[in-house]
N, C-alpha and C positions, 0 to 999 in steps of 0.2 A: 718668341714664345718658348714656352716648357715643352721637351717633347715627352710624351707619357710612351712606354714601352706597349706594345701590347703584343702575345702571341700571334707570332710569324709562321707561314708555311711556307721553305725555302723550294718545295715543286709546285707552290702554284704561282710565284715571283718567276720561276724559269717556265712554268708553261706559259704565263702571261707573255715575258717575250719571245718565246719561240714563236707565236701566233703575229707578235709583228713582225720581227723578222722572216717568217715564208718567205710573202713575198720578193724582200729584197734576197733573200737565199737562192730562187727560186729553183729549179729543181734537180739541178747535179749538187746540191748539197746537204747532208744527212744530216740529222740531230740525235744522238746519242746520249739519254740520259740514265742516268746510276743515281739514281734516289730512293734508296729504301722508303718503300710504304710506313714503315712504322717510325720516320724520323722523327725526334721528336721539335715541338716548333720552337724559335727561340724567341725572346721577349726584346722587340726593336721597334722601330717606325719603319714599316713597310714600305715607305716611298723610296728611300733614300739603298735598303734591300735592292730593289727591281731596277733603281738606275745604275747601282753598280754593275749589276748583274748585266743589267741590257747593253751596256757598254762594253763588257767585257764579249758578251757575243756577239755582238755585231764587230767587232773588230776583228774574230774569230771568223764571221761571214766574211767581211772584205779582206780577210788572206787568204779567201778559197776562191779566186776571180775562174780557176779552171776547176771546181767543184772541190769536194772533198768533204770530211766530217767533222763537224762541231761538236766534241764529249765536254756535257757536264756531268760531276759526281759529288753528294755532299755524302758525307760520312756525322753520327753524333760526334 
């Protein structure tokens, strides 16, 4: 099928997975996010946004096995 673009919010794609990954985080490990409020959003298909993104932190979770922080930061 055609994917139609629609306005994306790139912190709520990262707070979506922050909230799955807690758990496996679980609590020697911090989330560090740098998202300006006023980002503006970009025109994409939102699934494919949040799987990149979840895969990049959770990869970022399983390199902290003795804790540590996870920084995300989007800039326009």
């Amino acid at each position: 099928g055609q994917v139609k673009p629609s306005p994306g919010a790139v912190a709520a794609a990262v707070a979506k997975e922050e909230l799955r990954l807690r758990p496996l985080a679980g609590s020697n490990v911090r989330f560090d996010k740098e998202i300006p409020a006023g980002l503006p959003g970009v025109a994409l298909d939102p699934a494919p946004l949040q799987a990149v993104l979840g895969h990049l932190m959770e990869n970022a979770v399983e390199a902290c096995p003795q804790g540590g922080v996870v920084r995300v930061s989007a800039r326009p």
